[in-house]
N, C-alpha and C positions, 0 to 999 in steps of 0.2 A: 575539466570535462564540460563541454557543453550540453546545454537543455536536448538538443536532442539525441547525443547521447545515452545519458541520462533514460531519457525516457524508452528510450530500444532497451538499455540494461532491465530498469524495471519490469517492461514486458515479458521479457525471457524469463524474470525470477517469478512473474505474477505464472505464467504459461506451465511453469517447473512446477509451481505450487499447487496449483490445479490439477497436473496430471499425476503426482505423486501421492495424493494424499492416502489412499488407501495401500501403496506401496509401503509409504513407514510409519499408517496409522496414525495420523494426525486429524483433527477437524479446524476449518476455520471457522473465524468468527461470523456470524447472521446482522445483518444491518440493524436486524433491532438492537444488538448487543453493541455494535459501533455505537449508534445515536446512544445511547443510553450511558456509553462510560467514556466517550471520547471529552478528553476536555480541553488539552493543547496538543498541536502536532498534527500527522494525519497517518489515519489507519484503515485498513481494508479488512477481508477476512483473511488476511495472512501475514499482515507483518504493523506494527506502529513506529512512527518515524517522530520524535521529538524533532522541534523547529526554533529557530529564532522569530521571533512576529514578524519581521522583516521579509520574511524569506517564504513563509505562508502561502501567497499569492502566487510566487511561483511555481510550490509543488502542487495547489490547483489546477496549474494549465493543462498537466497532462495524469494529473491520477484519478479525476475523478471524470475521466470523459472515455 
């Protein structure tokens, strides 16, 4: 799967997660609580993705923009 694949897929699941929340009662997480317990990997208010160090700088390109 290429990057920008990828990154269309995760849109959709970010898009899903946003408009369902109060559908199956969930909350995400608040940027304070990312900064505060992220420590490898990368996390938004709705999902945390373990990473190889390697591989970091690419899931930068498109999830934090």
């Amino acid at each position: 799967m290429n990057i920008e694949r990828k990154k269309k897929s995760m849109i959709i699941y970010i898009n899903f997660s946003k408009k369902n929340e109060k559908k199956y009662q969930y909350t995400g997480f608040t940027k304070e609580a990312i900064n505060k317990t992220q420590n490898v990997g990368y996390q938004n208010e709705y999902f945390y993705i373990t990473y190889l160090s390697r591989n970091l700088k690419e899931y930068r390109k498109y999830y934090d923009h």
